[in-house]
N, C-alpha and C positions, 0 to 999 in steps of 0.2 A: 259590916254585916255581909256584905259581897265578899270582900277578902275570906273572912271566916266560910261562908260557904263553898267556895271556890276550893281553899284547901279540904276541904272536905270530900269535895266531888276528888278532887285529884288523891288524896288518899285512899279512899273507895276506890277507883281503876287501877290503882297502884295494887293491892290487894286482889283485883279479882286477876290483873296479869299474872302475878305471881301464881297464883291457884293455879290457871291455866299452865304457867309453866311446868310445875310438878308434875301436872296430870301427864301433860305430854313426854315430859322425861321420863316417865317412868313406864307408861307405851312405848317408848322408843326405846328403853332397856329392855322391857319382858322382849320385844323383836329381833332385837340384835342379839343380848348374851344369852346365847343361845350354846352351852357346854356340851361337847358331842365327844368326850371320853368313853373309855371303854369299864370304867367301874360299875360295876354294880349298884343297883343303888333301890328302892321302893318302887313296886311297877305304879304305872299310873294308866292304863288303858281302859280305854274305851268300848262301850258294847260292842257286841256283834263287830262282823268281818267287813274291812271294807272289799270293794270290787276287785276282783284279781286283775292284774294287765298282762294279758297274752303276746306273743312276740318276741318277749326279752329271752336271755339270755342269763346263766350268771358273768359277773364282771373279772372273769380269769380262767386262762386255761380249764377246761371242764375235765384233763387230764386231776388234776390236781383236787386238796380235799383242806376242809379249816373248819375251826370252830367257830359257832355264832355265838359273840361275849355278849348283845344287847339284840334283844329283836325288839318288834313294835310293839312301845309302851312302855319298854322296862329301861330303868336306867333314865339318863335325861332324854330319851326319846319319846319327848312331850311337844305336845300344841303342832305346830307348824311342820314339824318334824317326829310326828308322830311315829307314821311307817316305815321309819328309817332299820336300817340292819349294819349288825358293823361285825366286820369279818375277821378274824385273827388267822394269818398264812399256820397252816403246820405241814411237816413232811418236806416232800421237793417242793413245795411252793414259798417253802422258807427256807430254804439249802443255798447258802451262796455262791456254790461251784455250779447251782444250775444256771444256764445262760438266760431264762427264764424267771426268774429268780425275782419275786414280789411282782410279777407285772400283774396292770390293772386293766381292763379291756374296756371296749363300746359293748354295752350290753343289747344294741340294740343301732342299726345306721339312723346317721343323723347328720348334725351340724355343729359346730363351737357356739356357743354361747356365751358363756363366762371362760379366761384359763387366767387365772390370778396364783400371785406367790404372794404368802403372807397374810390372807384375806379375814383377817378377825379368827375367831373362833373357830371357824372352818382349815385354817391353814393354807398350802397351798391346795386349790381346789380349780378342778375342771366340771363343767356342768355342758351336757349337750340334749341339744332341742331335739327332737324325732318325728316333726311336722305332726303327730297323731295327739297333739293338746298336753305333750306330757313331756317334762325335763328330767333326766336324771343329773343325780350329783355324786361325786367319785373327791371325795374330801380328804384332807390331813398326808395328801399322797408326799412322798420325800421327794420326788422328780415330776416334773411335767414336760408332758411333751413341747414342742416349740410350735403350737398349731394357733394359727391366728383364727381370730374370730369371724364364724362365716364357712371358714375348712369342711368341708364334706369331710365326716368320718366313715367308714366301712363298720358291718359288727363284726365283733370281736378286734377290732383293730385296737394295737398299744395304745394307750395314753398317758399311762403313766407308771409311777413305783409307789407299791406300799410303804407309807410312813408313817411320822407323829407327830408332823405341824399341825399348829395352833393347840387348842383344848383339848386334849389328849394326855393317856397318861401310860401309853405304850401303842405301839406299830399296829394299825388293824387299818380297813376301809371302811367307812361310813358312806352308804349309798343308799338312797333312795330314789322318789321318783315322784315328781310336785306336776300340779297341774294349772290353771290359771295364774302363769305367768305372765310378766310382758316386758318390751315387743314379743309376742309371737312370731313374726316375720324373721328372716334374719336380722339381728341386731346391727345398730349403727357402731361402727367403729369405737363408743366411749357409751359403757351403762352408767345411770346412777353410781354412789356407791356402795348401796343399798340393796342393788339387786339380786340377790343370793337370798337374801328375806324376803323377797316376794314369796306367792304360791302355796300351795297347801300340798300335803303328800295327806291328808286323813279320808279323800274320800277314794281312794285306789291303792292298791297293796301290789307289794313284790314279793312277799313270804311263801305264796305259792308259785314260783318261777321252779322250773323243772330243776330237781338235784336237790332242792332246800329238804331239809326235815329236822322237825320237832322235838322235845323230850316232852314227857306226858308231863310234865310240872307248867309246862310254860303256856300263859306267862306267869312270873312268880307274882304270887299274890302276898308274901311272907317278906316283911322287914328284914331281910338275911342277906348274907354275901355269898354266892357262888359265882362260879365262873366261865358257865357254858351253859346257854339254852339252845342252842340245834348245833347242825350240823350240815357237809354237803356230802354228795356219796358221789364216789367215780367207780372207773375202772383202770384196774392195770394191766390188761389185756387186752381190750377191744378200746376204738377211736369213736365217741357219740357220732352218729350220723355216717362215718365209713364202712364199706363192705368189708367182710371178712370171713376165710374161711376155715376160722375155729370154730368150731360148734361148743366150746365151754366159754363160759366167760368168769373172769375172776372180779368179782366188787369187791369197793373196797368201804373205809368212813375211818374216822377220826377214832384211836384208842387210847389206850393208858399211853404206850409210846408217844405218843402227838401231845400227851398233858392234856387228855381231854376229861375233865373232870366228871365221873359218873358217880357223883354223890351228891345230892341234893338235900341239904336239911337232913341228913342222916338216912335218908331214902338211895340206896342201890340200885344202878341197872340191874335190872335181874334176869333180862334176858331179850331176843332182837327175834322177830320173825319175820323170813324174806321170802322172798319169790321170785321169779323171771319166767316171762310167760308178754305173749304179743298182745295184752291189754293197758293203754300206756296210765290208766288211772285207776289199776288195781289196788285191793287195799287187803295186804295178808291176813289171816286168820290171828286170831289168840292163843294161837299156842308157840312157847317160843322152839326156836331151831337152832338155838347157841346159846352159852351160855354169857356174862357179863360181859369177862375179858377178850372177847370175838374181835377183831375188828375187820375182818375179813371174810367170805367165802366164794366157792367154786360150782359153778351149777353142774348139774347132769348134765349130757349132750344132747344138747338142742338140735332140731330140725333145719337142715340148710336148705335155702330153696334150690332151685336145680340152676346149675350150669349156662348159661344164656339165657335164663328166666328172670322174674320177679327176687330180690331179695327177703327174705321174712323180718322186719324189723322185732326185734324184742326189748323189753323193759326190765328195768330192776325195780324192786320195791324193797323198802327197810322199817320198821315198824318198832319203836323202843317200848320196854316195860319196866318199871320202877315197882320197888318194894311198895310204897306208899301212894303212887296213884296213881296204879294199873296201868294199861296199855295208852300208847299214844290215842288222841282222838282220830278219828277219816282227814280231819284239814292237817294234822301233824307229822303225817308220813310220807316219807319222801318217794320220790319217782327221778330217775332217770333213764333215757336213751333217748336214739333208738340205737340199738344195737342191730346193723342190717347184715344177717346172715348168710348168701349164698356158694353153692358149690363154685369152684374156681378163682375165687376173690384169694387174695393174700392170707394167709396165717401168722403172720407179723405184720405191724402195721409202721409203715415206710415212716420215717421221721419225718417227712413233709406233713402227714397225717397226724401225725402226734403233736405238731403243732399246731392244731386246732386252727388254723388258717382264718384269716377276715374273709366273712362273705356276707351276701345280702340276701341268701336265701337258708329259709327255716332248716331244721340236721332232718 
């Protein structure tokens, strides 16, 4: 009688371990495969906006312009990795004769936290602290810098090269920007190896970081494959944050030439309305001022401040419209500068300028 109930008890635990093993296997999968390609795929996003983070940067020359294949929500930028963005180089930021050529920058000074090759899903991936509760991660890069963990980085300083390690199914950047990590402190010499799945990016956003903008589709709510939900906007004449004393400035953004796809479910760009004007969070009107195939224009001559005075910073603004669902919303439209204007400054901007230079202070 004891023998028989004995195996009993022990096959009863025998069965509840197993339970408990699956359950946690399969926690431990949904955390770790974690697919951060650049396909397309069903959005999955979540209401309302999370909090924008002020201070960043985008993560590469602001010289340079790309397309966004996934923003937050779409594609497998789900659960943990929500508010992830993943960047496709076009132009000279995909040119191989430029000495420039795919770099990845500090979006923001910090510290190393993670720099792993080969890191799961992620690939080779760098992630840095920024003491302000908030990590970025800079994933799937083809090079990493050789920065030990703990390395004070500058912003904008290299860290890496665009690539397509790990879960990838072409060259882009996957970055976002998680917060209740840990250690928070600088880390000790050896993380878990798990650490790259801590944290959460759902309750703060990078989609509003100066240069991003939107197509009025996104995010896709439609079972479909396309291939571009935003974009970033530069310029090829003025240096963000340098003086100059051009009074036109030429913007630019991603076109048919870059392969930037302006068809959406059979819905057309039908047209861009911009502006530039010293308001850095203008939102242009509805009516457009180019036609599809735009990707470029040139403003009227702006006002230069004077001569040993103040310089006038100015902004660009880019606004898209689709045949099928009208003008970008207010959060969809992008902004960049400042463009700081004064009499006597340079009319070509010295190549030391054009390389967007590491520094620790806002442009």
């Amino acid at each position: 009688m004891k023998t028989s109930h004995g195996k009993a008890v022990i096959a009863f635990s025998a069965t509840v371990i197993a339970i408990l093993f699956f359950l946690l296997l399969g926690q431990a999968f949904a955390e770790t495969s974690m697919p951060l390609n650049v396909k397309r795929q069903n959005v999955s996003h979540g209401s309302g906006t999370p909090t924008p983070l002020s201070g960043y940067l985008l993560p590469f020359n602001r010289k340079f312009i790309s397309r966004i294949t996934n923003g937050p929500g779409e594609g497998d930028h789900t659960v943990k990795s929500s508010e992830a963005i993943d960047f496709d180089p076009v132009g000279e930021w995909d040119n191989p004769f430029n000495p420039e050529y795919r770099e990845v920058r500090a979006a923001k000074r910090g510290w190393v936290y993670i720099n792993r090759g080969g890191y799961g899903d992620w690939g080779n991936l760098i992630i840095l602290a920024h003491g302000d509760g908030f990590f970025t991660y800079y994933a799937h890069l083809a090079f990493r810098e050789p920065l030990a963990l703990g390395t004070i980085v500058r912003k904008k300083q290299k860290i890496g090269i665009v690539g397509s390690t790990g879960n990838s199914t072409g060259p882009h950047l996957h970055w976002e920007a998680r917060d209740q990590m840990t250690p928070t402190p600088i880390p000790p010499a050896t993380l878990a190896s798990g650490a790259a799945y801590g944290g959460d990016s759902r309750r703060h956003s990078l989609r509003r970081v100066r240069g991003i903008g939107w197509g009025p589709w996104y995010p896709e709510v439609l079972n479909v494959v396309t291939l571009n939900s935003g974009l970033n906007i530069s310029s090829t004449s003025h240096v963000v944050g340098a003086c100059s004393g051009a009074s036109q400035i030429v913007s630019r953004w991603p076109g048919a030439d870059d392969e930037f796809n302006d068809v959406y479910n059979g819905h057309q760009i039908t047209g861009y309305s911009y502006e530039w004007n010293t308001d850095p969070d203008f939102l242009p009107d509805a009516t457009p001022d180019a036609y599809h195939g735009a990707y470029y224009a040139i403003s009227p001559g702006l006002t230069l401040g004077p001569s040993g005075g103040a310089a006038i910073p100015y902004y660009f603004h880019l606004r898209i419209r689709s045949s099928g669902y009208g003008w970008a919303s207010p959060e969809e439209v992008a902004h960049q500068g400042p463009y700081k204007l004064r009499e006597g400054c340079s009319t070509t901007p010295p190549a030391s300028e054009w390389q967007d230079p590491p520094s620790d202070a806002d442009p």
